[in-house]
SEVEX-985375 format. One record per residue: residue in three letters; x, y, z of N, C-alpha, C, O in turn. Coordinates in Angstrom, 2 decimals, always signed. Each point is the difference from the previous one (the first is absolute). Example, Ala and Ser with C-alpha at 12.3 -4.5 7.8 and 13.67 -1.06 7.14 Angstrom:
2
[r ALA,[+13.19,-5.69,+7.80],[-0.89,+1.19,+0.00],[+0.90,+1.20,+0.00],[+1.04,-0.02,+0.66]],
[r SER,[-1.39,+1.07,-1.38],[+0.82,+1.19,+0.06],[-0.77,+1.09,+0.73],[+0.51,+1.11,+0.17]],
# end
This chain:
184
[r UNK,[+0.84,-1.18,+0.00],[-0.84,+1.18,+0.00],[+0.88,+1.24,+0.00],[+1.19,-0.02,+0.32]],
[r UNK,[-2.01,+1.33,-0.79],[+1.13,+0.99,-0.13],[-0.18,+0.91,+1.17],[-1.07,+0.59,+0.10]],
[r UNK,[+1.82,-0.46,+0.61],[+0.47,+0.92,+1.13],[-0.73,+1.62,-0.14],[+0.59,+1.07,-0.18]],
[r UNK,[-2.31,-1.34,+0.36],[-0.63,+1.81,-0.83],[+0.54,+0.82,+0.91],[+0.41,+1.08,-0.41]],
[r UNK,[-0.28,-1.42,+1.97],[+0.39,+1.21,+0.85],[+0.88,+0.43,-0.66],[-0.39,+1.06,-0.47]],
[r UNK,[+1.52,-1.31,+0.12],[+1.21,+0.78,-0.82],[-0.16,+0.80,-1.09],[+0.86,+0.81,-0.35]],
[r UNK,[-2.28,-1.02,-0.43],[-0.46,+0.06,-1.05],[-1.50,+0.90,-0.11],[-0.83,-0.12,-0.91]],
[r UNK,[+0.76,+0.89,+1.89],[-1.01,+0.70,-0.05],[+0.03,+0.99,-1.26],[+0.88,+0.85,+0.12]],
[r UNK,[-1.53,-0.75,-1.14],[-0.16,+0.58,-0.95],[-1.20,+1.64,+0.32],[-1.04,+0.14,+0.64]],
[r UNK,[+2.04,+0.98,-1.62],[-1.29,+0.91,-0.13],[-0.70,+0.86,-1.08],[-0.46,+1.13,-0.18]],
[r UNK,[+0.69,-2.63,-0.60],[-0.93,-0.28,-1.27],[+0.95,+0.41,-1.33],[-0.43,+0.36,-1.10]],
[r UNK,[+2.08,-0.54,+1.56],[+0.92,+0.62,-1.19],[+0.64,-1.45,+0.32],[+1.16,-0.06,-0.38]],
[r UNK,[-1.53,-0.89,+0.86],[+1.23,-1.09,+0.27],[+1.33,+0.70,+0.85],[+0.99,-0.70,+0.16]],
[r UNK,[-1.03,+2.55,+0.54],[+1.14,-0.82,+0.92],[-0.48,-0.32,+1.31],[-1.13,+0.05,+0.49]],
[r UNK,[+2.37,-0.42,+0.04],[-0.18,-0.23,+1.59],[-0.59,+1.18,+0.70],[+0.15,+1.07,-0.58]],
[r UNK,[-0.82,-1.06,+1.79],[-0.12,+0.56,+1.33],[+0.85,+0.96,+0.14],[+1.21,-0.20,+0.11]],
[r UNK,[-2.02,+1.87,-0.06],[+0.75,+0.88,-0.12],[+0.35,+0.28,+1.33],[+0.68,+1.01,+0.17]],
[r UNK,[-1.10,-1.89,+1.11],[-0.07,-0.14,+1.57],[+1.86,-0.43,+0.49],[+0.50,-0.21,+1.11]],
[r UNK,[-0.05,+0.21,-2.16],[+1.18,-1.27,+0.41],[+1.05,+1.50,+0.39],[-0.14,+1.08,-0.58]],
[r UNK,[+1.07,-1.32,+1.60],[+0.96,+1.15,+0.45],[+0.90,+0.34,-1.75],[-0.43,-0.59,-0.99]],
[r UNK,[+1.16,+1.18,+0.91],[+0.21,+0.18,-0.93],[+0.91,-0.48,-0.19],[+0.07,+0.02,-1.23]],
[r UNK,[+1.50,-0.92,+1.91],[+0.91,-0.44,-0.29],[-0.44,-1.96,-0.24],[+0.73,-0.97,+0.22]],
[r UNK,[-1.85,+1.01,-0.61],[-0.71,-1.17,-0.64],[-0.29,+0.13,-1.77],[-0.28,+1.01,-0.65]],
[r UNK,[+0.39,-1.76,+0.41],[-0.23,-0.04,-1.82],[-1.85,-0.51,-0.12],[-0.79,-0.78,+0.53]],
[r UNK,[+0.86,+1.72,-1.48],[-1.27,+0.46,-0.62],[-0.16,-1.06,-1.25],[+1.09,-0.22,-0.54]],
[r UNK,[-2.00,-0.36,+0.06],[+0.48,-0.67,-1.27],[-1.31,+0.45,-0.43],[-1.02,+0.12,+0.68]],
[r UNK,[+1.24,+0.15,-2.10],[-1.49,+0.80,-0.67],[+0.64,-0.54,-1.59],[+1.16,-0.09,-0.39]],
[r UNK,[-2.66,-0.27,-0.40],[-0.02,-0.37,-1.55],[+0.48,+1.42,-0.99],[-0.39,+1.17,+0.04]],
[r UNK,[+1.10,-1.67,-0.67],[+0.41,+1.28,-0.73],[-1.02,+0.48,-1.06],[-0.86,-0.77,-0.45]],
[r UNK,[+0.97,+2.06,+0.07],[-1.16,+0.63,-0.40],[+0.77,+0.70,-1.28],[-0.34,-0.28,-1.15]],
[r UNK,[+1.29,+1.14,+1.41],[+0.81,+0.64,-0.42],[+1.24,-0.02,-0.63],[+0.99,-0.69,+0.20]],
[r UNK,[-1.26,+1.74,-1.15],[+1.88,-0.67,-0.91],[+1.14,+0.58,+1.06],[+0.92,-0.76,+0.32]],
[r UNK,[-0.99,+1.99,+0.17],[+1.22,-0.09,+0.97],[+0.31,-0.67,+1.24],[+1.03,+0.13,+0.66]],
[r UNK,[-2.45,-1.18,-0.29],[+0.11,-1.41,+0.87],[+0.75,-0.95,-0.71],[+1.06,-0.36,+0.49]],
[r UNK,[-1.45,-0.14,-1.61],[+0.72,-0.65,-1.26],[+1.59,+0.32,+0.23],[+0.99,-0.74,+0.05]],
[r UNK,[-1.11,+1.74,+0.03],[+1.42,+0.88,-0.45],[+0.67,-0.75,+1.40],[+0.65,-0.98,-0.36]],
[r UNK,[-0.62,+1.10,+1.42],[+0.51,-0.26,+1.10],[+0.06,-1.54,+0.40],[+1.04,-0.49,+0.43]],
[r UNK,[-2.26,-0.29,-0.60],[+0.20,-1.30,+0.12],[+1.10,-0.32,-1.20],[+1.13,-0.27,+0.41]],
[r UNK,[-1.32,+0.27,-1.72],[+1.01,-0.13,-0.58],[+1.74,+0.27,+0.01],[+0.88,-0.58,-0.65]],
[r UNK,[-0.77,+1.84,+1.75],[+1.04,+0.24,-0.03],[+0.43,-1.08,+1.29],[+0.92,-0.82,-0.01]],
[r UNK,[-1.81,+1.06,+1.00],[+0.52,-0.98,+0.71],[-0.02,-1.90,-0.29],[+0.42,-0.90,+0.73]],
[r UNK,[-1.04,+0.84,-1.96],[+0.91,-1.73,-0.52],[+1.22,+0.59,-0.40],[+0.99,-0.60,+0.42]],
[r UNK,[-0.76,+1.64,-1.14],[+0.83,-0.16,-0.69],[+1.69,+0.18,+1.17],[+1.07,-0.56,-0.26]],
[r UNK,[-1.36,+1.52,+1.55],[+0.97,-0.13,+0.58],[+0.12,-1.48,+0.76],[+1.15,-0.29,+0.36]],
[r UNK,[-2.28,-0.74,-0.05],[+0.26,-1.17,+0.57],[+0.12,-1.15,-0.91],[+0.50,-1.06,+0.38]],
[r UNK,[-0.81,+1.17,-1.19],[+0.04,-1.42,-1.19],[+1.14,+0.78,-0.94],[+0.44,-1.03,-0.52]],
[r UNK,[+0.13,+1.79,+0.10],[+0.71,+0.27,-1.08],[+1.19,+0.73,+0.30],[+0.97,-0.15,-0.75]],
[r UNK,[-0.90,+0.79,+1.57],[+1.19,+0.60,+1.03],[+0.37,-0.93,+1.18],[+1.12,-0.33,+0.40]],
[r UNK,[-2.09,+0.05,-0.03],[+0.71,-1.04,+1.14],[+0.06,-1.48,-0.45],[+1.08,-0.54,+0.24]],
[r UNK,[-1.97,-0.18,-0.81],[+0.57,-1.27,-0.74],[+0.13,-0.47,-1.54],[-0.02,-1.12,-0.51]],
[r UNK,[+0.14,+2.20,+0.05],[+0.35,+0.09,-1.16],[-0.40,-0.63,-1.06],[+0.62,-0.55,-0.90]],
[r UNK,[-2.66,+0.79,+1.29],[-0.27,-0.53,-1.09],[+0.02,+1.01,-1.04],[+0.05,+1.19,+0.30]],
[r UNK,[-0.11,-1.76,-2.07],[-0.16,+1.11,-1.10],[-1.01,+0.75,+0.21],[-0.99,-0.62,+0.39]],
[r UNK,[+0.79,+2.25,-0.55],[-1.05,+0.80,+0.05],[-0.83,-0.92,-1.32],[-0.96,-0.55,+0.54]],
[r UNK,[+0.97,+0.35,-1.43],[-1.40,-0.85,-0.88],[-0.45,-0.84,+0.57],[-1.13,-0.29,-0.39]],
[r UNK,[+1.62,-0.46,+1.44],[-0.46,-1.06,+0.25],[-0.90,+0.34,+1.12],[-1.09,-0.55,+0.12]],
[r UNK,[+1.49,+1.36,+0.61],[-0.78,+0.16,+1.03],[-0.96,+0.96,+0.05],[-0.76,-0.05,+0.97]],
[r UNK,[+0.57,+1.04,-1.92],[-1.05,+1.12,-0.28],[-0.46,-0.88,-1.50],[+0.72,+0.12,-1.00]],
[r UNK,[-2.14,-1.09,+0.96],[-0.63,-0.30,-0.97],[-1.57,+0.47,+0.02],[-0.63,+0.77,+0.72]],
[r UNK,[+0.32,-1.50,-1.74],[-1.23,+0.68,-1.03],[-1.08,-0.06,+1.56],[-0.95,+0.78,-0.01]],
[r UNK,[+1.09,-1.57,+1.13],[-1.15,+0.45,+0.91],[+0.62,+1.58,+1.17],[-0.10,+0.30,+1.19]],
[r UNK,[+0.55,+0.14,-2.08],[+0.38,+1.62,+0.72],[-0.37,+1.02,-0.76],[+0.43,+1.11,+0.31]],
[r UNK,[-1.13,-1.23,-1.25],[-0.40,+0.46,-0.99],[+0.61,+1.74,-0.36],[-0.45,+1.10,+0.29]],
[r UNK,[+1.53,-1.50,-0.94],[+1.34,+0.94,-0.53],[-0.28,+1.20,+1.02],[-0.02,+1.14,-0.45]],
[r UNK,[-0.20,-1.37,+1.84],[-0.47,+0.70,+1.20],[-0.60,+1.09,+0.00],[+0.52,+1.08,+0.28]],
[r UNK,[-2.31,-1.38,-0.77],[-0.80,+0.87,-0.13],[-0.75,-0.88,+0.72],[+0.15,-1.21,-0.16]],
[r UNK,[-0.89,+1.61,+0.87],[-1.25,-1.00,+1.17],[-0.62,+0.08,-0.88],[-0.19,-1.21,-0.13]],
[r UNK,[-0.58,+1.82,-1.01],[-1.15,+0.09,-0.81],[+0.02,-1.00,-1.01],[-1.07,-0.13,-0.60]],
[r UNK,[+2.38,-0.92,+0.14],[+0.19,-0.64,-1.13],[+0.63,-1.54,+0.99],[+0.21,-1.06,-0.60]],
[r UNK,[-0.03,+1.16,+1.79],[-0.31,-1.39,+0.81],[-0.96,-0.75,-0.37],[-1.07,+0.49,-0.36]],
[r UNK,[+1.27,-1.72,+0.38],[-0.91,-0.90,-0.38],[-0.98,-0.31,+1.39],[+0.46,-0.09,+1.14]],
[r UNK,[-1.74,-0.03,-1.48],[-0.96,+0.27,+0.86],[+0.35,-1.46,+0.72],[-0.50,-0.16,+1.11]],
[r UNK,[+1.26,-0.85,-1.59],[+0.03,-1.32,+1.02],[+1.37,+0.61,+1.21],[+0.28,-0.76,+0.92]],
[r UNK,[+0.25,+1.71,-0.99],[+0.83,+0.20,+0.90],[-0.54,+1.31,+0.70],[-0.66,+0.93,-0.46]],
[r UNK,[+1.31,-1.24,+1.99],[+0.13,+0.73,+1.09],[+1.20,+0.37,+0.58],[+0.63,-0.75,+0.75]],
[r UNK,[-0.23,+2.05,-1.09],[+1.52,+0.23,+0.73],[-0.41,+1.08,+1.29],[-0.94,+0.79,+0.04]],
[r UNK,[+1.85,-1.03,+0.84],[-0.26,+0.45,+1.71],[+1.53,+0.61,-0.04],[+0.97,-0.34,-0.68]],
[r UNK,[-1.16,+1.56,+1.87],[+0.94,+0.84,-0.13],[+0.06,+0.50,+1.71],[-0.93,+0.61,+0.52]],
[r UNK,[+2.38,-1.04,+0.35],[-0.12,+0.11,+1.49],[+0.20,+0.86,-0.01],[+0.34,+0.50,-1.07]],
[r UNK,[-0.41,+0.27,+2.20],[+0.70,+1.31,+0.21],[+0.82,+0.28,+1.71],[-0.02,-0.98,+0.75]],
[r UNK,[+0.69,+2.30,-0.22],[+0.05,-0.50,+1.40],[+0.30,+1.36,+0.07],[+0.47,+0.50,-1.02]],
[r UNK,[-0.72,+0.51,+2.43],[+0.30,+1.01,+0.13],[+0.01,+0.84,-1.58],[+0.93,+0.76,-0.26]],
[r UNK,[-1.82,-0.97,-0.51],[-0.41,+0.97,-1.32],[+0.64,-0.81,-0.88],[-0.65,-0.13,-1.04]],
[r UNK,[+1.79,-0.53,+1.06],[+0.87,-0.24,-1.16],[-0.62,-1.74,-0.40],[-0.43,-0.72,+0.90]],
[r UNK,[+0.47,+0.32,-2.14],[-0.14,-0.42,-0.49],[+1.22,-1.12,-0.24],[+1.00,+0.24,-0.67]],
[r UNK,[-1.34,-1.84,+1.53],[+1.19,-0.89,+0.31],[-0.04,-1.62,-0.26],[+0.75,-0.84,+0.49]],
[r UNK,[-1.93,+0.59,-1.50],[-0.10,-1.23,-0.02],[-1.27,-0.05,-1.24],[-0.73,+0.95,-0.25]],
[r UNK,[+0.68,-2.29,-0.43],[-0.88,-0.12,-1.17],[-0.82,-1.64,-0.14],[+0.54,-1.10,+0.18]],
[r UNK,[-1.29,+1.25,-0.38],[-0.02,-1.58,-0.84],[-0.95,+0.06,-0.96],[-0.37,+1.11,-0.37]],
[r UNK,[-0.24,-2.33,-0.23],[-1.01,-0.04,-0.89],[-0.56,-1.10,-0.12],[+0.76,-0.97,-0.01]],
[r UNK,[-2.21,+0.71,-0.10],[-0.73,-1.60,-0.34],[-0.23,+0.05,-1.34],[-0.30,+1.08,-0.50]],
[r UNK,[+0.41,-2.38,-0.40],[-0.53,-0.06,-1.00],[-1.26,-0.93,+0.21],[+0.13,-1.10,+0.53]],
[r UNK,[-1.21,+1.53,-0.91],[-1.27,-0.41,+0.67],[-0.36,-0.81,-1.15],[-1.08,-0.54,+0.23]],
[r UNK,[+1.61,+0.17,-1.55],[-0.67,-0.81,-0.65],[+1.29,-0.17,-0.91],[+0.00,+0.69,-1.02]],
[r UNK,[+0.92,-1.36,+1.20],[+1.40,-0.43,-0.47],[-0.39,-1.77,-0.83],[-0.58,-0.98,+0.48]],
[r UNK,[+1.11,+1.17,-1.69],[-0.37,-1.09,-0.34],[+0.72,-1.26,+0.77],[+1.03,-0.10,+0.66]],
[r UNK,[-2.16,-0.88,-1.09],[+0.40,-1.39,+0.04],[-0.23,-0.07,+1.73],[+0.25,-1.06,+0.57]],
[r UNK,[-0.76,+2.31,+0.27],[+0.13,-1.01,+1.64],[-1.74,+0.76,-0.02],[-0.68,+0.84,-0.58]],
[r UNK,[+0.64,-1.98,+1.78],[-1.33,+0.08,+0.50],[-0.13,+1.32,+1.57],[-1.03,+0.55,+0.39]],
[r UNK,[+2.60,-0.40,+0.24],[-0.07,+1.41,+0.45],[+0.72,+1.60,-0.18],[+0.48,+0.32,-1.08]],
[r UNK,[-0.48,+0.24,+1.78],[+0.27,+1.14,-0.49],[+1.57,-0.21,+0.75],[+0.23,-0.70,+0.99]],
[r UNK,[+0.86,+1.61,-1.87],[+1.26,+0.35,+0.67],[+0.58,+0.87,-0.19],[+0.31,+0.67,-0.99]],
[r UNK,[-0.05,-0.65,+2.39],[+1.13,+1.36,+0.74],[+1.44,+0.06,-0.85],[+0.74,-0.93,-0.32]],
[r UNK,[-0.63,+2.27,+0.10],[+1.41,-0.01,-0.84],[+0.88,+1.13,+0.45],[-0.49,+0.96,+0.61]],
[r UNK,[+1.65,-1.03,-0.84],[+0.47,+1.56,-0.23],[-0.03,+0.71,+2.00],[-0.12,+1.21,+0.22]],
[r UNK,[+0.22,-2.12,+0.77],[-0.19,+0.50,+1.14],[+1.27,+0.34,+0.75],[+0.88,-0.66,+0.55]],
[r UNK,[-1.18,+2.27,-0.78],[+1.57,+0.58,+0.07],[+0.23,+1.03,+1.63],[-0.64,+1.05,-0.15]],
[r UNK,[+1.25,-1.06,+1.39],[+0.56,+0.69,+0.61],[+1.09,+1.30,+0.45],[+0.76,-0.10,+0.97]],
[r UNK,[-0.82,+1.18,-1.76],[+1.96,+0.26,+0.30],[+0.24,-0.27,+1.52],[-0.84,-0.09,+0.89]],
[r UNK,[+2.12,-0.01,-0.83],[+0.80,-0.19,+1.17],[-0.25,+0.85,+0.82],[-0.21,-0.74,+0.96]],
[r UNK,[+0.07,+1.65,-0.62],[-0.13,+1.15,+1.01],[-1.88,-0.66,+0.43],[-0.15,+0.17,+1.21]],
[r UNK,[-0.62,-0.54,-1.57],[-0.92,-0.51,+0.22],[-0.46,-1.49,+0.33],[-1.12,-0.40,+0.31]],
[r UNK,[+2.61,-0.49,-0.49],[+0.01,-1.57,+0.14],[-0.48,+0.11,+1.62],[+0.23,+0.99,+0.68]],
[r UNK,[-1.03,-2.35,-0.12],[+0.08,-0.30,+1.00],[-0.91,+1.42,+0.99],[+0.12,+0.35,+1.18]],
[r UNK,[-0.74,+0.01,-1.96],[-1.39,+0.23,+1.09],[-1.15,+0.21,-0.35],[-0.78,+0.95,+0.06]],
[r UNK,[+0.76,-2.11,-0.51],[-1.49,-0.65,-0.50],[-0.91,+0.89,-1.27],[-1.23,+0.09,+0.03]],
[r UNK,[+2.10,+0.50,-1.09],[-0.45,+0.24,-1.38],[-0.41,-1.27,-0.64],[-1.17,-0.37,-0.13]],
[r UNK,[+2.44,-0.38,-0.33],[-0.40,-1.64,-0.83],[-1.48,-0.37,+0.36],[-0.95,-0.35,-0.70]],
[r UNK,[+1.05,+0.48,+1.61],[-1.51,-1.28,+1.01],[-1.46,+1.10,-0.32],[-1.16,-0.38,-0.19]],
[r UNK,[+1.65,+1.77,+0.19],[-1.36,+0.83,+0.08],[-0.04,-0.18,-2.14],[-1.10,-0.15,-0.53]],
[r UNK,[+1.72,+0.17,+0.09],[-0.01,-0.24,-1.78],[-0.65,-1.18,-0.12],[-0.87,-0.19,-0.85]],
[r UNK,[+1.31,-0.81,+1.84],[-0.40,-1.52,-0.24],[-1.14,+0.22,+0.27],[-0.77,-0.14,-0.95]],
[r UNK,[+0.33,+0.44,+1.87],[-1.53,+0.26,+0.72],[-1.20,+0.57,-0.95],[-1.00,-0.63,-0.31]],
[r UNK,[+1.32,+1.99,-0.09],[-0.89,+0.23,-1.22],[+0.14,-0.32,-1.16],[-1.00,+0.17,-0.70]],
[r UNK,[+2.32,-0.79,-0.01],[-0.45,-1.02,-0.93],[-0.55,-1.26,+0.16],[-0.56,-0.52,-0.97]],
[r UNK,[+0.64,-0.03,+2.01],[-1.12,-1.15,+0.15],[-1.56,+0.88,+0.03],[-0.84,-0.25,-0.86]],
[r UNK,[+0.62,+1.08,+1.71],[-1.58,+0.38,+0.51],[-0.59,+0.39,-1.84],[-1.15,-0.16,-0.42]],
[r UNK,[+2.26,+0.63,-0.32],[-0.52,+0.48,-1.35],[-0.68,-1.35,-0.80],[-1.10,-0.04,-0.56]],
[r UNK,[+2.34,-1.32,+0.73],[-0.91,-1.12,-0.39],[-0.86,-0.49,+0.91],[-0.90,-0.63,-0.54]],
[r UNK,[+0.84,+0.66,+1.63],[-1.33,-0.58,+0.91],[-1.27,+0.75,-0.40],[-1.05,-0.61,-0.20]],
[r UNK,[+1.19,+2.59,+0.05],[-1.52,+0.68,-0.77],[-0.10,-1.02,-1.15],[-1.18,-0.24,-0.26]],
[r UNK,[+1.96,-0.36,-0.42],[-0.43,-0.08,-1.43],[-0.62,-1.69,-0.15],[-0.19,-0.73,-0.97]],
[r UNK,[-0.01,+0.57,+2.41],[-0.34,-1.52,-0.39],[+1.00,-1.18,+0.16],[-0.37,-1.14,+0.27]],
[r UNK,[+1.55,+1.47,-0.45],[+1.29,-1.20,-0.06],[-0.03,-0.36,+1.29],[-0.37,+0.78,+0.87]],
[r UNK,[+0.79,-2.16,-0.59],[+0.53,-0.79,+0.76],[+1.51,-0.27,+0.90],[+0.37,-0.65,+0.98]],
[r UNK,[+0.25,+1.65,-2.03],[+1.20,-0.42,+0.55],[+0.93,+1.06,-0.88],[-0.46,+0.69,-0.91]],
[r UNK,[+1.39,-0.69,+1.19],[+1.61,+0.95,-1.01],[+1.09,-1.22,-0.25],[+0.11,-0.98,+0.74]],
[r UNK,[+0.48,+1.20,-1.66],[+0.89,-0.35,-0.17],[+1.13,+1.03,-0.43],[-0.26,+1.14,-0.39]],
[r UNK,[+1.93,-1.84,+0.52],[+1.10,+0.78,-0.16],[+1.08,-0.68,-0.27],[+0.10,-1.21,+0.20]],
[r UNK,[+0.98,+2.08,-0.78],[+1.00,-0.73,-0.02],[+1.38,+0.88,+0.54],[+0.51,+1.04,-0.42]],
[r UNK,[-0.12,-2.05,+1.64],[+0.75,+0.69,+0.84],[+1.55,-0.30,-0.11],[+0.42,-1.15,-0.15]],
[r UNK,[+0.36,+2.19,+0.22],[+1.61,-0.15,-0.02],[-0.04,-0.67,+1.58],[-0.71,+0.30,+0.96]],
[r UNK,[+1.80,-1.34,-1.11],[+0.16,-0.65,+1.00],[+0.19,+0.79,+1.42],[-0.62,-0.14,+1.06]],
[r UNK,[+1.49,+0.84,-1.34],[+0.09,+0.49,+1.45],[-1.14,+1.00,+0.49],[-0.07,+0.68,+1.02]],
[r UNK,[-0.68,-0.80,-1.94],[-1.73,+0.54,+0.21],[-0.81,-1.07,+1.15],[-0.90,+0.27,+0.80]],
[r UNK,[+1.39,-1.21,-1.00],[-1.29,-1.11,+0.16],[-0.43,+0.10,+1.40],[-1.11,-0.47,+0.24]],
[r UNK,[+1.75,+0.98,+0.70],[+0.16,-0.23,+1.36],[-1.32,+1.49,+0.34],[-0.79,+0.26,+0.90]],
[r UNK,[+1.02,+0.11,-1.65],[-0.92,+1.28,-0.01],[-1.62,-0.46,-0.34],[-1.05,+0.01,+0.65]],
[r UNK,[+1.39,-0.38,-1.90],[-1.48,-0.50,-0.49],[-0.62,-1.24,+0.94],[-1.21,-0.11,+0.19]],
[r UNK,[+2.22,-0.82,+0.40],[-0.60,-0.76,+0.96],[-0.85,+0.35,+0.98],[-1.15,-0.40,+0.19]],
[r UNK,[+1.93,+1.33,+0.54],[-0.96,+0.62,+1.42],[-1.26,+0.79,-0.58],[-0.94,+0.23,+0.76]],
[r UNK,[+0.89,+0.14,-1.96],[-1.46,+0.46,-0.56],[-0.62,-1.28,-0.21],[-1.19,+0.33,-0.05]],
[r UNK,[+1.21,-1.48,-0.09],[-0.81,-1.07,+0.07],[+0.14,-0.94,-1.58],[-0.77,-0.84,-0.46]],
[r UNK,[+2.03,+1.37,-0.07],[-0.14,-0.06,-1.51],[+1.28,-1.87,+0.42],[+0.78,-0.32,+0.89]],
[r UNK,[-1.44,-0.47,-2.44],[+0.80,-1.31,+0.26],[+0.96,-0.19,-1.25],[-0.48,+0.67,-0.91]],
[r UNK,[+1.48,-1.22,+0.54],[+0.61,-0.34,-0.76],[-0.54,-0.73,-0.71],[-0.72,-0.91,+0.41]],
[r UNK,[+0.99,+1.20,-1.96],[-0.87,-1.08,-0.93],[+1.10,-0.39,-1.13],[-0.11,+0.74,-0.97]],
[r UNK,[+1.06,-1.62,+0.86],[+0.70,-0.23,-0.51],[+1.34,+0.20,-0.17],[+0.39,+0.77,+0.88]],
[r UNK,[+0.60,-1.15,-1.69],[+1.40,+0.14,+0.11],[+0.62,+1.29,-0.32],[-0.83,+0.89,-0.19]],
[r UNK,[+2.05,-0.53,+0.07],[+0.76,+0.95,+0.12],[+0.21,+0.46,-1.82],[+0.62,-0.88,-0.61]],
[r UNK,[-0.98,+1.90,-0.12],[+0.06,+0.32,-0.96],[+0.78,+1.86,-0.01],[-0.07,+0.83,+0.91]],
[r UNK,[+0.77,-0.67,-2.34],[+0.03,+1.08,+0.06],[-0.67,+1.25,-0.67],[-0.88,-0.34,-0.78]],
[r UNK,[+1.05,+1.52,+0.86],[-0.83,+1.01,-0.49],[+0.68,+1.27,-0.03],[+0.02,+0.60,+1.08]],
[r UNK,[+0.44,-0.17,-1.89],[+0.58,+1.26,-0.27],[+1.50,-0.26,+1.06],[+0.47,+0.96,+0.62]],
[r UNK,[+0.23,-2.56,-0.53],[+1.22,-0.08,+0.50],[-0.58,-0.53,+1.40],[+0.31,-1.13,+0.40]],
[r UNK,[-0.86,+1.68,+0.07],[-0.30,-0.33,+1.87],[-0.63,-1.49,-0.10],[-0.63,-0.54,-0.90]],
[r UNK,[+1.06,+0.07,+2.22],[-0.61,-1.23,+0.29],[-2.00,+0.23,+0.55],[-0.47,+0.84,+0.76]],
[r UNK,[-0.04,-1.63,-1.31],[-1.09,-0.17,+0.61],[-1.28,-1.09,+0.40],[+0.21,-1.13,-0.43]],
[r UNK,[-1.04,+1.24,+0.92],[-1.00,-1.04,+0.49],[-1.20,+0.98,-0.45],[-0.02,+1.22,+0.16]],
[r UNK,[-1.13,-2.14,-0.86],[-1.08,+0.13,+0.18],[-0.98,-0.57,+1.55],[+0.11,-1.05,+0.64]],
[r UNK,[-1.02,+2.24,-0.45],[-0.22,+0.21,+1.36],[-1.79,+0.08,-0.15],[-0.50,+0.37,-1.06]],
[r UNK,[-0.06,-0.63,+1.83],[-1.54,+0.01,-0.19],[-0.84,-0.27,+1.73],[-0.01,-0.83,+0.91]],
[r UNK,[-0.46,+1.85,-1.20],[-0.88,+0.50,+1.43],[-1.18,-0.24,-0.30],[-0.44,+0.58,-0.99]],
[r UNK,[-0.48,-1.55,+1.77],[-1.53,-0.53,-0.42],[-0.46,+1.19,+1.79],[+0.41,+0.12,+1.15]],
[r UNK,[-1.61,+0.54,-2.15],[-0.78,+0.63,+1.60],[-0.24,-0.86,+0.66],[+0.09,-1.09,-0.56]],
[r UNK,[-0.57,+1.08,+2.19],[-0.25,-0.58,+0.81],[+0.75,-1.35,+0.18],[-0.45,-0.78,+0.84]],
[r UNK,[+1.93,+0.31,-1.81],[+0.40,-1.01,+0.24],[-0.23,-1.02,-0.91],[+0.86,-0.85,-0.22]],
[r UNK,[-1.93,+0.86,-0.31],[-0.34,-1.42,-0.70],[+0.99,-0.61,-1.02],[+1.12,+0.46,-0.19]],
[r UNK,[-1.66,-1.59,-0.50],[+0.75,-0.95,-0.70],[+0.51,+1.59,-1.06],[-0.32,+1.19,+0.02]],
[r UNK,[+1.42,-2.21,-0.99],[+0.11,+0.71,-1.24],[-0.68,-0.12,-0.96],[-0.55,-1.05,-0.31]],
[r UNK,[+0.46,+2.52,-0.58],[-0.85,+0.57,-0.90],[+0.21,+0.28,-1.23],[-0.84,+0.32,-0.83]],
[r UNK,[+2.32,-0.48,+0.64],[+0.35,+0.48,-1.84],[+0.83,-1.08,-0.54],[+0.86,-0.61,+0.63]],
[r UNK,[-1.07,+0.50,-1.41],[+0.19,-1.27,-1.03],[+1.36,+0.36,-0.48],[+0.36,-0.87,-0.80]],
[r UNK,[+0.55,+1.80,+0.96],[+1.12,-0.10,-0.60],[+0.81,-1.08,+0.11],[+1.07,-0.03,-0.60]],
# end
């Protein structure tokens, strides 16, 4: 199940404007200079810090970063903390070939690691597939991710593959626990 206290919405998808302010805010992006910022921040954690290629990691679901030309099956989320803008992710809510939706692109900078941004991104990209009906998320996590995605309730689903160089595991979180749900 998804954690709503964390997730109180006020009707824009973000969080609870109640929270002290050295807490991260996570709200659906709306805007090209939201665009503008989640993007910059993959590009300083996936492409500056692990060096993936900028093509590879800014594709056709970022839509040449105009929110208006996003594809309506995606949802990109944009943290914030004390005003600034420190963390990203995105669901693809209807990705071919699986039966759930997945988390991609879930990015932290460093000055923001380790107080609970990742988990508040994780949080409203699950609650975005729980409004929509889904069962469950799926992901695919760099290994030294996994320990993270565990304590969110998420399970390992197969062997060690790579992706833009990094090691990884496919990962899949069923709500409330139940059996598994996607046929990959």
């Amino acid at each position: 199940m998804v954690d709503s206290d964390l997730l109180s919405q006020d009707g824009h998808g973000s969080a609870n404007s109640l929270r002290p302010p050295d807490e991260a805010v996570v709200s659906i992006i709306r805007t090209a200079e939201e665009l503008k910022e989640a993007l910059h921040i993959r590009q300083r954690v996936f492409v500056e810090g692990l060096g993936v290629p900028l093509d590879e990691e800014i594709d056709a679901y970022d839509g040449g970063g105009d929110p208006q030309k996003v594809a309506q099956d995606v949802v990109h989320v944009l943290a914030h903390m004390n005003g600034k803008a420190v963390g990203t992710g995105r669901l693809l809510i209807n990705p071919p070939i699986r039966q759930l939706p997945k988390a991609q692109r879930i990015s932290v900078l460093d000055e923001a690691q380790g107080k609970g941004v990742g988990r508040r991104i994780m949080l409203s990209l699950q609650e975005q597939a729980w409004a929509r009906g889904f069962r469950g998320v799926i992901l695919d996590a760099q290994l030294k991710a996994i320990p993270f995605y565990e304590k969110l309730g998420y399970k390992v689903k197969g062997d060690v593959f790579l992706d833009a160089g990094i090691e990884h595991k496919k990962m899949e979180l069923v709500f409330g626990g139940g059996a598994s749900l996607n046929n990959e």
